[in-house]
Short mmCIF file of the C-alpha atoms (twelve columns), coordinates in Angstrom:
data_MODEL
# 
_entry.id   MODEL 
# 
loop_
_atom_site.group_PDB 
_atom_site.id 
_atom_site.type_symbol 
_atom_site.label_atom_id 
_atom_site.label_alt_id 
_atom_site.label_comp_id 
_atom_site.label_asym_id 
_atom_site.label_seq_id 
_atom_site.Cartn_x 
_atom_site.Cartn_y 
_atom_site.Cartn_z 
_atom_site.pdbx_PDB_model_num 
ATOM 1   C CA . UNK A 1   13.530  8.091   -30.560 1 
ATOM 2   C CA . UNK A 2   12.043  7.028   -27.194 1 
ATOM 3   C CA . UNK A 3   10.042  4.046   -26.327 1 
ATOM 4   C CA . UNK A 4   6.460   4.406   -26.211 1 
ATOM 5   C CA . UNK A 5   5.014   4.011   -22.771 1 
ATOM 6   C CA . UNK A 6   3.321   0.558   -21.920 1 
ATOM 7   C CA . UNK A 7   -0.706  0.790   -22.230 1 
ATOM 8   C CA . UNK A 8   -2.913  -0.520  -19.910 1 
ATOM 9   C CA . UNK A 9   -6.387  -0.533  -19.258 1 
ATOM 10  C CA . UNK A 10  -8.717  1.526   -16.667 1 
ATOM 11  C CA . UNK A 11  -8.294  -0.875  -14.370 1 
ATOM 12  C CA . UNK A 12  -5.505  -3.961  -13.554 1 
ATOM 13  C CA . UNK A 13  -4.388  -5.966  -10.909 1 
ATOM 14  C CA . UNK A 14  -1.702  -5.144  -8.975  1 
ATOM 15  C CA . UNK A 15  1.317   -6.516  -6.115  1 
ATOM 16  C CA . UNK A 16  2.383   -4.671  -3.176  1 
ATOM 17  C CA . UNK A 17  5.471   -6.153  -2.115  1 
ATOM 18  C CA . UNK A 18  6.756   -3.783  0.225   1 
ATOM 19  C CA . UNK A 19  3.021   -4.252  2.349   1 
ATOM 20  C CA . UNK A 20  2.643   -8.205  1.800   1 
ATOM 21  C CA . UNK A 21  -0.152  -7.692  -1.074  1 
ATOM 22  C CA . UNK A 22  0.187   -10.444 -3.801  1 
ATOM 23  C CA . UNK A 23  -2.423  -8.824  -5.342  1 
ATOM 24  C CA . UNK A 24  -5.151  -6.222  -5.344  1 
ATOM 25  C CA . UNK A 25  -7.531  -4.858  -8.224  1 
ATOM 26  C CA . UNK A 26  -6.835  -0.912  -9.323  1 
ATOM 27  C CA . UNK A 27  -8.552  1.461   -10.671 1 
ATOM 28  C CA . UNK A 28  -6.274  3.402   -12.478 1 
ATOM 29  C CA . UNK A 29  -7.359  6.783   -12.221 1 
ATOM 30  C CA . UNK A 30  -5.702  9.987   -14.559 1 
ATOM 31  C CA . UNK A 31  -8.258  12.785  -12.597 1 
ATOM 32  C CA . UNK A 32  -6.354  11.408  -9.555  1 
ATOM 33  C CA . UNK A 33  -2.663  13.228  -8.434  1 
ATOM 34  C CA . UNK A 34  -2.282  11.085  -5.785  1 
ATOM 35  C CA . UNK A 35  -2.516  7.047   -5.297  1 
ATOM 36  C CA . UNK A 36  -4.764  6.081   -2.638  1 
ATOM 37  C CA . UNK A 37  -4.380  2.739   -0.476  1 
ATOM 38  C CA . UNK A 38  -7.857  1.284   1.013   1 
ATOM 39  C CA . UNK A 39  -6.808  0.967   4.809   1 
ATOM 40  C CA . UNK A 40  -8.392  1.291   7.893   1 
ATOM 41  C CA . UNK A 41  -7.612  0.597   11.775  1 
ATOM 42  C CA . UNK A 42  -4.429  3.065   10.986  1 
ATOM 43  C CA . UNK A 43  -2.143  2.913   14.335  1 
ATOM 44  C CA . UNK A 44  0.555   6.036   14.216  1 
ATOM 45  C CA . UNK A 45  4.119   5.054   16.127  1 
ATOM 46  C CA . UNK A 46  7.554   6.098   16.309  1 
ATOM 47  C CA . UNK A 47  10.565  4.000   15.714  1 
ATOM 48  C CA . UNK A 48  14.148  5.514   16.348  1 
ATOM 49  C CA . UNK A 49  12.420  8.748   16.290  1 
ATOM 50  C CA . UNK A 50  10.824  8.444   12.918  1 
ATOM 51  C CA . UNK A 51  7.178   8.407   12.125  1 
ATOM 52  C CA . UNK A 52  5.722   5.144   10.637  1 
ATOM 53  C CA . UNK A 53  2.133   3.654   10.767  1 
ATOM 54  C CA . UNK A 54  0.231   0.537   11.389  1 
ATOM 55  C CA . UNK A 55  -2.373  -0.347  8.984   1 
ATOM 56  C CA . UNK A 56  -4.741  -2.984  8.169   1 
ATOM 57  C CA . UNK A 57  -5.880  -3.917  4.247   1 
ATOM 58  C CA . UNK A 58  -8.695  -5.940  2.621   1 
ATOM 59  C CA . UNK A 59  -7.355  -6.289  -0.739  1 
ATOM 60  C CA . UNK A 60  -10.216 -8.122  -2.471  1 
ATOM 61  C CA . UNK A 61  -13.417 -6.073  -3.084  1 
ATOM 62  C CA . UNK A 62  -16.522 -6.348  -1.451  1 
ATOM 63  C CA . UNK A 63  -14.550 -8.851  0.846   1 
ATOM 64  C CA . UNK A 64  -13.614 -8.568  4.413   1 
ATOM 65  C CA . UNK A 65  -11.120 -11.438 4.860   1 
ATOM 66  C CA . UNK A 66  -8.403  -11.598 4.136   1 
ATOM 67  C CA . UNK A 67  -7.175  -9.022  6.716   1 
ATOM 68  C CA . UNK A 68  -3.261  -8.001  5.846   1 
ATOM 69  C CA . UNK A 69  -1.652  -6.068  8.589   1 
ATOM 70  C CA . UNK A 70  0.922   -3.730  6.909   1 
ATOM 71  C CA . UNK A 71  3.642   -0.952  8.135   1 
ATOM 72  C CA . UNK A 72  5.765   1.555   6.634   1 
ATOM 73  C CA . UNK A 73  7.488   5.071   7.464   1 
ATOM 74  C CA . UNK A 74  4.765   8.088   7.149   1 
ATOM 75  C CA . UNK A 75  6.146   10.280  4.579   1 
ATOM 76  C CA . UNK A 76  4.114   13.169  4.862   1 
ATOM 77  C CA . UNK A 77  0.483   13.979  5.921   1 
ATOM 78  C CA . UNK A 78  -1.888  15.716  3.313   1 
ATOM 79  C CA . UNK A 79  -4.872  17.271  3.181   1 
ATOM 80  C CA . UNK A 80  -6.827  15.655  0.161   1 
ATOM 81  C CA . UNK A 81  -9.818  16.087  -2.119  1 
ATOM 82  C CA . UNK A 82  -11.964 13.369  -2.980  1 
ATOM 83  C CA . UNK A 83  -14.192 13.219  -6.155  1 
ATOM 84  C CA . UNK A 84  -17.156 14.326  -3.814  1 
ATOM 85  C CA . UNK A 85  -14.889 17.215  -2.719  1 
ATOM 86  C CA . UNK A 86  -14.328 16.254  0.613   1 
ATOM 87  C CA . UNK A 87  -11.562 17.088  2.188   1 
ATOM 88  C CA . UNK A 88  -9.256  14.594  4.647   1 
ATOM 89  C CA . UNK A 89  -6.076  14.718  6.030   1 
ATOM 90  C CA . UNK A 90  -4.493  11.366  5.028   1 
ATOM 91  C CA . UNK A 91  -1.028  9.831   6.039   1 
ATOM 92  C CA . UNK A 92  1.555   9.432   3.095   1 
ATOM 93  C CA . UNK A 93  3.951   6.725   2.472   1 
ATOM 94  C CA . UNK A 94  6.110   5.313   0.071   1 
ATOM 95  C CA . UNK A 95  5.701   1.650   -1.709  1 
ATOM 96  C CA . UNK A 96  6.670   -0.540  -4.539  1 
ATOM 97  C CA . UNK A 97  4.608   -1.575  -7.229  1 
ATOM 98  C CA . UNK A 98  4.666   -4.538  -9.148  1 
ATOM 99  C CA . UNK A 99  2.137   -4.041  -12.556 1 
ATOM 100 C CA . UNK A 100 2.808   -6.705  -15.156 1 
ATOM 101 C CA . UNK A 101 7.165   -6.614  -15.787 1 
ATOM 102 C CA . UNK A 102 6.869   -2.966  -14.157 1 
ATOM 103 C CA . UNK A 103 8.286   -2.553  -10.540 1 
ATOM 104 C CA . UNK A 104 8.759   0.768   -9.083  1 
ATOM 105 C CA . UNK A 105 8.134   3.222   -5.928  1 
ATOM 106 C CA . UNK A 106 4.669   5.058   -5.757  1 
ATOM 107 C CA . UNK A 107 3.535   7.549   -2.895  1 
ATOM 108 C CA . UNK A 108 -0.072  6.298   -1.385  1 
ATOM 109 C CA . UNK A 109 -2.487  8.320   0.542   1 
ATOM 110 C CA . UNK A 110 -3.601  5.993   2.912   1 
ATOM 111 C CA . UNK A 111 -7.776  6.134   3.510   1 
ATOM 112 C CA . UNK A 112 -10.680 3.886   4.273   1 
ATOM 113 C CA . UNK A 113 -12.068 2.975   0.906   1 
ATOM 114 C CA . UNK A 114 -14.777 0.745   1.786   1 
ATOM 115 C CA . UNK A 115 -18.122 2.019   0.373   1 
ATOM 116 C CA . UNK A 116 -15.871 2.068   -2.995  1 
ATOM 117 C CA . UNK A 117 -15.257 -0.417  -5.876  1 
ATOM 118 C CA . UNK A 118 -11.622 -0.291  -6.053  1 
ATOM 119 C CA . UNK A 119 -9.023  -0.608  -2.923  1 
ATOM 120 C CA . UNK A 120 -6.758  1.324   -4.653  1 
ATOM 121 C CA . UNK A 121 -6.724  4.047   -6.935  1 
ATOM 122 C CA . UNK A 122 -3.181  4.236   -9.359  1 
ATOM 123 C CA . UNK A 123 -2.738  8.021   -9.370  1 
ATOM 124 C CA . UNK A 124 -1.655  9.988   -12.690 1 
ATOM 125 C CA . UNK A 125 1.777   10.808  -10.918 1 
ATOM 126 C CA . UNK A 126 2.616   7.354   -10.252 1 
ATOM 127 C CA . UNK A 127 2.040   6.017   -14.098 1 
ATOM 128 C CA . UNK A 128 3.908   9.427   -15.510 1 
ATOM 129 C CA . UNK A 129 5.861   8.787   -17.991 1 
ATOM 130 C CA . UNK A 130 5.600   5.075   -17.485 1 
ATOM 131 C CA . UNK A 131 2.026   4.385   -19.046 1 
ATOM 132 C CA . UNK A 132 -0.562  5.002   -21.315 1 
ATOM 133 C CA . UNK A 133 -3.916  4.430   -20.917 1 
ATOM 134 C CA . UNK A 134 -6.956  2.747   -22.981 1 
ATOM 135 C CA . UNK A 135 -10.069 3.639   -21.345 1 
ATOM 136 C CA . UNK A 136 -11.544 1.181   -23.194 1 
ATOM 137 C CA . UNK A 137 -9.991  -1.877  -21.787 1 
ATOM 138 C CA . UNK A 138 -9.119  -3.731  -18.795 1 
ATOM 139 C CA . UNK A 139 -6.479  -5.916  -17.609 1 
ATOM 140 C CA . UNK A 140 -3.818  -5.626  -20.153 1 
ATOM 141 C CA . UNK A 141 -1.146  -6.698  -17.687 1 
ATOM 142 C CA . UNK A 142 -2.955  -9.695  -16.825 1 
ATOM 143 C CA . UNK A 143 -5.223  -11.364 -14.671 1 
ATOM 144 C CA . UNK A 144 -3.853  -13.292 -11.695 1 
# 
């Protein structure tokens, strides 16, 4: 018999190690596919030949300071659907995540999340198999 997947709530904080985040709230978000990363000032380079990407984050809502400046390889570039049905082509990358004893790699869509609540979404393919969810709580890894 398996272990049952950790539960935790609609929304928890959050590290991003691999981007210099301590920590950032999440909404965690099963109509999502795809993780998104609230970013903006995005700066597109080449190093070596491969494609990476300069980004800027404010990782505390409703906040503009502080101002982290992260970078990381581009992936992939998608086109994406937001809940509004909008669709924008967003650059793709690859990052660890640190939720509660949890630490693994999640592909982020990287957008400009500002007029929303959360700066980042956790995506239903990044907590497969790895979480359940109670809709019905909040911050069952922890508060910071």
């Amino acid at each position: 018999m398996s272990a049952s997947p950790l539960q935790i709530g609609w929304r928890e904080w959050l590290s991003l190690p691999d981007l210099g985040v301590a920590r950032i709230k999440a909404k965690v978000d099963t109509g999502a596919r795809t993780s998104a990363l609230h970013t903006f000032d995005l700066e597109p380079f080449r190093e070596r030949g491969a494609p990476m990407v300069r980004f800027k984050v404010h990782p505390l809502q409703k906040r503009s300071d502080p101002v982290i400046v992260g970078v990381a390889p581009v992936i992939d570039q998608r086109w994406v659907s937001d809940s509004g049905g909008h669709r924008e082509r967003r650059y793709v990358i690859e990052t660890r995540v640190l939720l509660g004893d949890d630490d693994w790699r999640v592909e982020m869509t990287l957008t400009n999340r500002d007029t929303m609540h959360f700066r980042v979404l956790l995506g239903r393919t990044a907590m497969h198999g790895r979480f359940c969810v109670d809709p019905a709580a909040s911050f069952l890894m922890g508060r910071p």
